[in-house]
C-alpha positions as CSV (number, residue, x, y, z in Angstrom):
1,X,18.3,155.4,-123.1
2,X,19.8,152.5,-124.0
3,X,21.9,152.6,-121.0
4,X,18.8,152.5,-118.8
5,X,17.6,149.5,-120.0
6,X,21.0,147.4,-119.7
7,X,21.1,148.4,-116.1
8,X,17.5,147.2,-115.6
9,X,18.7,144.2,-117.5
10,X,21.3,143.7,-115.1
11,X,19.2,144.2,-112.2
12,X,17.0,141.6,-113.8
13,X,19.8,139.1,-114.0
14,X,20.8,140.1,-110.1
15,X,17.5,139.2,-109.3
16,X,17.5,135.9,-111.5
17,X,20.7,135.0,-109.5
18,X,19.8,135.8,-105.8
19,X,16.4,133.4,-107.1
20,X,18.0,130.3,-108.0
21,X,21.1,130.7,-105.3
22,X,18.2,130.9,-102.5
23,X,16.2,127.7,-104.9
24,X,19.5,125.6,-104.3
25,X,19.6,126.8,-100.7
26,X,16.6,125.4,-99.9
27,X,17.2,121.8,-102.5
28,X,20.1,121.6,-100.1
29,X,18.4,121.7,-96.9
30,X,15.8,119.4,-97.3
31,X,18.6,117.0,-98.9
32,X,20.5,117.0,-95.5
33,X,17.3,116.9,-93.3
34,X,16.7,113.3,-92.1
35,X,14.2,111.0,-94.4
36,X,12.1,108.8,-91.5
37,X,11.0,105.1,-93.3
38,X,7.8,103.1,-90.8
39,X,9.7,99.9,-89.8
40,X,8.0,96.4,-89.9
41,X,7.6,94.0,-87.8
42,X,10.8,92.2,-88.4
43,X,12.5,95.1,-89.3
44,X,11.5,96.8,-86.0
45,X,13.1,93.4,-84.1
46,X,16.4,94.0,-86.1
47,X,16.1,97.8,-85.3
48,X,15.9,97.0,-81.7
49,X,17.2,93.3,-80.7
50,X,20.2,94.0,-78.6
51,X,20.7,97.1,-79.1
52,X,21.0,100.2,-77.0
53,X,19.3,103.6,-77.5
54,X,20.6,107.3,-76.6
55,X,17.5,109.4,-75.6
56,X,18.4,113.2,-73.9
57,X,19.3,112.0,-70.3
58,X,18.4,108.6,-70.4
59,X,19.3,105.1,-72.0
60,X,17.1,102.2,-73.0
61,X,18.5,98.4,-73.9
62,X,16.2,96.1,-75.7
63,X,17.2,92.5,-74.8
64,X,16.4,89.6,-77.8
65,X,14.2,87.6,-75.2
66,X,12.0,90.8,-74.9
67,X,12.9,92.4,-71.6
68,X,13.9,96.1,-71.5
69,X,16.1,98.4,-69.4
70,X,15.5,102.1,-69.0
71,X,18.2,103.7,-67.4
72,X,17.6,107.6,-66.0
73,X,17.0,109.6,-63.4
74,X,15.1,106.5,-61.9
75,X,16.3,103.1,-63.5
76,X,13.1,100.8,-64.7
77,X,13.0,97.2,-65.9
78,X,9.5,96.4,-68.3
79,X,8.7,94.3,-71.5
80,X,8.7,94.9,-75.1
81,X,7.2,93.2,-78.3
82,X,6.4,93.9,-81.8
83,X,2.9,93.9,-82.6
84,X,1.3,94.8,-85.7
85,X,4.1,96.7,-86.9
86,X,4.5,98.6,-84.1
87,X,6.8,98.7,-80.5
88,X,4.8,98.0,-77.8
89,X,6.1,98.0,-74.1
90,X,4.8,97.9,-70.7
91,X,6.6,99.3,-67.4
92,X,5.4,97.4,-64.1
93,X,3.4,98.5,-62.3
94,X,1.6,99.3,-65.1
95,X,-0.4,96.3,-66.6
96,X,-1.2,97.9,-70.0
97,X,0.9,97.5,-73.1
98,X,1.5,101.1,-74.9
99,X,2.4,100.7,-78.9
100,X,3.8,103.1,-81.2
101,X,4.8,103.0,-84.4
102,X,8.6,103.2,-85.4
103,X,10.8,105.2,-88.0
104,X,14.4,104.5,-88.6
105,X,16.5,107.9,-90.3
106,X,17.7,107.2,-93.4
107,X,21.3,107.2,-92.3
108,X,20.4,104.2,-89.8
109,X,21.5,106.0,-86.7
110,X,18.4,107.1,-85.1
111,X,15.3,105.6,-84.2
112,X,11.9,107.5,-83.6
113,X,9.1,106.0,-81.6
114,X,5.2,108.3,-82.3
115,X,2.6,107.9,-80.2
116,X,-1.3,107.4,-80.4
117,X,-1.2,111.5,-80.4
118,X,1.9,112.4,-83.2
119,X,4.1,112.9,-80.2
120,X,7.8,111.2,-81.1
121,X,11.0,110.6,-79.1
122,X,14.1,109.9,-81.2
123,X,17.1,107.6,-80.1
124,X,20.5,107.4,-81.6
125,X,22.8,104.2,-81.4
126,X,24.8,103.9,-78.5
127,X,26.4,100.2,-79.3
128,X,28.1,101.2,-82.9
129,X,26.4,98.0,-84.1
């Protein structure tokens, strides 16, 4: 009998293990999953004055004196500001000024730009600055 109930104990302790090494598993991940902090307003105009973002197939330049560049399939010249602590820009034709609010990762590479509706787009630093 005795015997038994060690190797339950052990099987206990098994258990036990697998528990926490799945526990720190999981601590881990979320450590090395990007932290976004809401820019500013002046820290949204240091995020982006003359500096140059990375998107999936496509670049974008924000110049100090406001203009913008976005260079893709179809290259397109608009306007940007900083309004109420969010990025706004407008792409002529287009009249209207679209804002979003803007997250910086917490390792400073990356920038993420949400929408009205929760939808983001994310840019990484092109210029090394």
């Amino acid at each position: 009998m005795p015997l038994k109930l060690m190797r339950h104990k052990t099987q206990g302790q098994g258990a036990y293990m697998l528990r926490l090494i799945i526990i720190f598993t999981f601590i881990g991940s979320l450590a090395s999953a990007d932290t976004w902090l809401k820019l500013s307003n002046n820290e949204i105009e240091t995020a982006l004055s003359n500096r140059t973002l990375q998107y999936s197939g496509a670049i974008q330049v924000f110049y100090e004196n406001g203009d913008t560049y976005y260079a893709s399939q179809r290259p397109t010249h608009g306007k940007w500001d900083v309004e109420e602590n969010q990025y706004c820009s407008v792409w002529p034709p287009a009249v209207t000024w679209v804002c979003y609010d803007v997250e910086r990762n917490t390792d400073g590479t990356a920038i993420r730009f949400i929408s009205k509706d929760g939808s983001a787009d994310i840019g990484t630093y092109k210029d090394g600055n």
